[in-house]
ROLUMBA-73548 format. One record per residue (C-alpha): residue in three letters; residue number from 1; x, z, y. Coordinates in Angstrom, 1 decimal. Layout:
N
+--------+-----+--------+--------+--------+
: residu : num :      x :      z :      y :
+--------+-----+--------+--------+--------+
:    ALA : NUM :      X :      Z :      Y :
...
+--------+-----+--------+--------+--------+
***
This chain:
169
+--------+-----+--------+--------+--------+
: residu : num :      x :      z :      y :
+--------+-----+--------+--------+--------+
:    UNK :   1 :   13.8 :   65.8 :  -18.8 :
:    UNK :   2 :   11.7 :   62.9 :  -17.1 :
:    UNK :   3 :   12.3 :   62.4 :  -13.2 :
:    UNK :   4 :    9.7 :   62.0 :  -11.0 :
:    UNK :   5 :   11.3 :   58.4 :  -10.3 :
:    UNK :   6 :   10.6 :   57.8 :  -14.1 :
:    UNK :   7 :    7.2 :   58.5 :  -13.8 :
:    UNK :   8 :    6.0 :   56.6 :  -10.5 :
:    UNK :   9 :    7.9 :   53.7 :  -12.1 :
:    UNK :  10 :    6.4 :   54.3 :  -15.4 :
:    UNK :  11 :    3.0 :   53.3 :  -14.0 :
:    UNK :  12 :    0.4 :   50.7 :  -14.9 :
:    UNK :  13 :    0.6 :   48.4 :  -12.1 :
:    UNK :  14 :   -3.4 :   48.5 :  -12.0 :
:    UNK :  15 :   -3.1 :   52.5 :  -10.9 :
:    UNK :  16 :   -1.1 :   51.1 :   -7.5 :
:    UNK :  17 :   -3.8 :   48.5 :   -7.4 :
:    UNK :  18 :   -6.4 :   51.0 :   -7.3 :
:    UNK :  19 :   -4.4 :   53.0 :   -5.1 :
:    UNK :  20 :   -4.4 :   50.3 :   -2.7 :
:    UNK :  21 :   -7.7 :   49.2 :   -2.6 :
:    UNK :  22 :   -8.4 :   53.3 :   -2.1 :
:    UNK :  23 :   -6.2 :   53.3 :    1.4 :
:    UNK :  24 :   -7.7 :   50.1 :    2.5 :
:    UNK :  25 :  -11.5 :   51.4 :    1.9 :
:    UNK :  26 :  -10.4 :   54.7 :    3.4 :
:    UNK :  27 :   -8.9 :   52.9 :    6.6 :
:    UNK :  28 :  -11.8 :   51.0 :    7.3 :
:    UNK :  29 :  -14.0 :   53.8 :    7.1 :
:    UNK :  30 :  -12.0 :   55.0 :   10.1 :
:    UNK :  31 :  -13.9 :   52.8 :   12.1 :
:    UNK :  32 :  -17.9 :   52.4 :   13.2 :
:    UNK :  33 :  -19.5 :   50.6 :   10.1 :
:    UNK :  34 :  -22.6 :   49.5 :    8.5 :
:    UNK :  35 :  -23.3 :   51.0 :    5.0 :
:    UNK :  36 :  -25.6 :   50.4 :    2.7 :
:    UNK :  37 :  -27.3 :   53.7 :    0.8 :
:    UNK :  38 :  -27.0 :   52.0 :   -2.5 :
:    UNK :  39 :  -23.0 :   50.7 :   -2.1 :
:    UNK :  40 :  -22.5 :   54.5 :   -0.7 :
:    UNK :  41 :  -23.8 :   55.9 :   -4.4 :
:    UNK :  42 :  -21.4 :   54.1 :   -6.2 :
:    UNK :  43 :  -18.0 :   55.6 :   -5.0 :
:    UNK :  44 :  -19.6 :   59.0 :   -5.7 :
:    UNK :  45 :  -21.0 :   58.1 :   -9.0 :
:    UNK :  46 :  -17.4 :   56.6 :  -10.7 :
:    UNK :  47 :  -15.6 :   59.4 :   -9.0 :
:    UNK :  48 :  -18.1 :   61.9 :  -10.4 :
:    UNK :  49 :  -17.8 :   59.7 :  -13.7 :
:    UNK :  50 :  -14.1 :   60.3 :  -13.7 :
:    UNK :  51 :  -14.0 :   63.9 :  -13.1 :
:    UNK :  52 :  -16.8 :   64.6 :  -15.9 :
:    UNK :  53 :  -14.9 :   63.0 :  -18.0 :
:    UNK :  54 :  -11.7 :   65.2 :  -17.5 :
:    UNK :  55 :  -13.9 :   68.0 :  -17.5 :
:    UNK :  56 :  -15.3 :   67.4 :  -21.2 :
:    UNK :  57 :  -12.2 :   66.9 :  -22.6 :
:    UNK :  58 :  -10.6 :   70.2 :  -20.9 :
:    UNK :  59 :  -14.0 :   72.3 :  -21.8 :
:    UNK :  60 :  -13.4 :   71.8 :  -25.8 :
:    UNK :  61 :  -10.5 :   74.0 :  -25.0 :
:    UNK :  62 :  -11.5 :   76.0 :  -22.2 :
:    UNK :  63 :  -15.8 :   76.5 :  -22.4 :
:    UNK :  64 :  -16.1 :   78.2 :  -19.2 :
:    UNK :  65 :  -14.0 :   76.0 :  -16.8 :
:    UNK :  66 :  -17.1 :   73.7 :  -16.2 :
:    UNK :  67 :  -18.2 :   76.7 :  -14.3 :
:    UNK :  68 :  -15.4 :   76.6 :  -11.7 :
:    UNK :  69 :  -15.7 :   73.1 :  -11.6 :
:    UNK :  70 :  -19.1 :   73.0 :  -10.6 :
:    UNK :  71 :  -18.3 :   76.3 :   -8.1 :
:    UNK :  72 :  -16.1 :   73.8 :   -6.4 :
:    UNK :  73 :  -18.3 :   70.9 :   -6.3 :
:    UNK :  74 :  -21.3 :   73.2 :   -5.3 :
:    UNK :  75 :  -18.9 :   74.3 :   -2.0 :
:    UNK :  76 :  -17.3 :   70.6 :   -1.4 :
:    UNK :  77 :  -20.6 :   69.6 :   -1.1 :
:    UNK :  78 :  -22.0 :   72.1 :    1.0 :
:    UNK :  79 :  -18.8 :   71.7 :    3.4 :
:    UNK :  80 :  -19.1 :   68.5 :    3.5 :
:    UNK :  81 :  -23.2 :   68.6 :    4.2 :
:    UNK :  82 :  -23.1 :   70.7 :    6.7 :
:    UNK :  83 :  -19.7 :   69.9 :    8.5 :
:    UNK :  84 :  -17.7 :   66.8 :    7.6 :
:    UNK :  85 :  -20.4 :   64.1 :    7.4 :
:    UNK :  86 :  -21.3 :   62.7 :   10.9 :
:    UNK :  87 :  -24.8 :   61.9 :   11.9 :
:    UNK :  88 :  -25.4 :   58.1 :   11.6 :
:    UNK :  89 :  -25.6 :   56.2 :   14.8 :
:    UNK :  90 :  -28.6 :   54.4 :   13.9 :
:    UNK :  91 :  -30.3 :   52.6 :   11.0 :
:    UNK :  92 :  -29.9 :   48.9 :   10.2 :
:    UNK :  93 :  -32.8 :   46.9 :   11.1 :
:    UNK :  94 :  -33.3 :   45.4 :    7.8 :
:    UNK :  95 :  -34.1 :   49.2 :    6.3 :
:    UNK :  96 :  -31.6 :   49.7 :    3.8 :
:    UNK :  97 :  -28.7 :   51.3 :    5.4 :
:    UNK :  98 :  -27.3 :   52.5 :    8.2 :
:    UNK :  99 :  -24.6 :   52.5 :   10.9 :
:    UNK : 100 :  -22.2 :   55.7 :   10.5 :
:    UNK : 101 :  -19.3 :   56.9 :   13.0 :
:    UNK : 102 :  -15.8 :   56.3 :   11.5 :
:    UNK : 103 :  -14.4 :   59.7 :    9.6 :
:    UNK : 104 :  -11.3 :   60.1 :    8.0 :
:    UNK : 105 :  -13.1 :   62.0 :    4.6 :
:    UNK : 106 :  -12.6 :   59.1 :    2.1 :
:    UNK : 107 :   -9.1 :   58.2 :    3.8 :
:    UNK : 108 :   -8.3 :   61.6 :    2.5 :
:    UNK : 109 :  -10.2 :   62.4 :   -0.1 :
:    UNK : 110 :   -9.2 :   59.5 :   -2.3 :
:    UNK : 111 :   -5.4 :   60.2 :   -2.4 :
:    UNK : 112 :   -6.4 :   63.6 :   -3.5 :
:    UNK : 113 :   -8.7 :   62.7 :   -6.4 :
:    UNK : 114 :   -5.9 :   59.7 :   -7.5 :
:    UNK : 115 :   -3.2 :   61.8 :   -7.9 :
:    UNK : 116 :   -5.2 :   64.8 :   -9.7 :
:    UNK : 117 :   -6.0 :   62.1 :  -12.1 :
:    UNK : 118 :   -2.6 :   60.6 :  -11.8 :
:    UNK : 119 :   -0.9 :   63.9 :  -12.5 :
:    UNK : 120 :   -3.4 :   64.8 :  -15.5 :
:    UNK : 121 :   -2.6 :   61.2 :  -16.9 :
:    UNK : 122 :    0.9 :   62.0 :  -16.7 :
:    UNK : 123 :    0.5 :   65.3 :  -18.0 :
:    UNK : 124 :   -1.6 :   64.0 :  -21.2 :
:    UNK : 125 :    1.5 :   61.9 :  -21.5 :
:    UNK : 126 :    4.7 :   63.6 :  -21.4 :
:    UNK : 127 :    3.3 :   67.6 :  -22.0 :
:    UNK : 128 :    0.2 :   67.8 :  -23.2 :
:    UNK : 129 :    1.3 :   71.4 :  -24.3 :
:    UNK : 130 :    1.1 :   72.4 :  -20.6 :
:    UNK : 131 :   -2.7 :   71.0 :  -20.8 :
:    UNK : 132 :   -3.3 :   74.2 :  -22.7 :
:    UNK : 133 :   -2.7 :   76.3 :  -19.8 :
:    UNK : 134 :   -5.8 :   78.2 :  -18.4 :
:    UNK : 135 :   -3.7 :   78.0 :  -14.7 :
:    UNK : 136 :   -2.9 :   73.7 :  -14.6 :
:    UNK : 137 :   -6.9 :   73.5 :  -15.7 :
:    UNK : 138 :   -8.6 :   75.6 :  -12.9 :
:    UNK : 139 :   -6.6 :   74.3 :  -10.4 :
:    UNK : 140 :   -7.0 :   70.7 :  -11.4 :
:    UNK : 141 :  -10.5 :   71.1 :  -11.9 :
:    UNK : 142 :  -10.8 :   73.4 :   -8.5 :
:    UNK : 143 :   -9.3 :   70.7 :   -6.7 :
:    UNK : 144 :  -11.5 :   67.1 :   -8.6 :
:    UNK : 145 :  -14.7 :   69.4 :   -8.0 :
:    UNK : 146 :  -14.1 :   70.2 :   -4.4 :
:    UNK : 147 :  -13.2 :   66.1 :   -3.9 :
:    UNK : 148 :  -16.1 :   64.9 :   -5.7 :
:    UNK : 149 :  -18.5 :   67.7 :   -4.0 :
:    UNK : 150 :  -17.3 :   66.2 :   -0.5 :
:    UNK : 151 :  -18.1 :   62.9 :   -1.9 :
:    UNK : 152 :  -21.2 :   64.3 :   -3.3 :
:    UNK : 153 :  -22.2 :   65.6 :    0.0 :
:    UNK : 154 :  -21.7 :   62.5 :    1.8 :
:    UNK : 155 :  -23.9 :   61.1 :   -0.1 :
:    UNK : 156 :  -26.7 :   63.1 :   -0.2 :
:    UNK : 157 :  -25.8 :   63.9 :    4.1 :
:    UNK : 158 :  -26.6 :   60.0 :    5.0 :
:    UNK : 159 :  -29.5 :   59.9 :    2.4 :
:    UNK : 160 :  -31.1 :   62.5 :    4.2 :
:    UNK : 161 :  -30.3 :   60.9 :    7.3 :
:    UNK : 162 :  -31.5 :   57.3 :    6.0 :
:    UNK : 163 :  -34.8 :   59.1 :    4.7 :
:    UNK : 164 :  -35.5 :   60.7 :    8.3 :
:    UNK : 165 :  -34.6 :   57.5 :    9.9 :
:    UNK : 166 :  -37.2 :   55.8 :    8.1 :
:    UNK : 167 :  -39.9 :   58.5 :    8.1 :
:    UNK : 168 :  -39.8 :   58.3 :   12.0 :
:    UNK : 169 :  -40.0 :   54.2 :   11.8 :
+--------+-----+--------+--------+--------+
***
């Protein structure tokens, strides 16, 4: 039987890496911050990427599990529309961004999406039998839609904001 010690040691040294660079983004975004729209679409696009691609691999198995994935994004993103996402404090004068509050969603939501994929990877790995279960795939894919559909709604919550900003200027 493989240890868990086997497997966190096991690890390309590029998934710590990313892990890293994760935490860091996520404790900066604790604080006050200028963002720019387009640099805000590209976390949610790679993490979207990522969790499509889990999802086509897993629906050759299982057909109707892309519809509890996209259950779960459809609620992350309508939790995180209407509650997590704080207004923006202002726009930036040049036009193409704006100045958002700290929150703590990508400090959280990150670690929660890495080790989903972490645990899949490790799963493709050492038991790919267990990928077969109906159970491991709706709660994996329950738990990457409801991360990316926070993302998701982030997105699309300071777009909207950005859009009204500039329809008042």
């Amino acid at each position: 039987m493989i240890s868990m010690i086997d497997i966190l040691s096991g690890a390309p040294f590029w998934a710590w890496l990313v892990l890293a660079y994760g935490l860091t983004v996520g404790n900066r975004g604790l604080q006050p911050r200028k963002i720019s729209i387009r640099r805000n679409v590209l976390p949610t696009c790679f993490f979207l990427y990522l969790s499509i691609s889990s999802l086509i691999h897993a629906s050759q198995q299982f057909p109707s599990i892309g519809i509890v994935w996209l259950i779960a994004v459809v609620i992350g993103a309508t939790i995180s529309f209407c509650f997590l996402t704080p207004p923006p404090i202002a726009e930036l004068s040049d036009r193409h961004g704006l100045m958002v509050q700290g929150s703590v969603t990508f400090l959280i939501i990150f670690p929660i999406i890495f080790m989903a994929k972490f645990t899949y990877g490790v799963m493709v790995a050492i038991a790919p039998d267990k990928l077969l279960n109906i159970g491991f795939e709706v709660v994996f894919f329950t738990i990457t839609g409801l991360s990316t559909g926070v993302l998701v709604g982030r997105t699309f919550s300071y777009f909207k904001h950005y859009l009204e900003l500039n329809a008042e200027s």
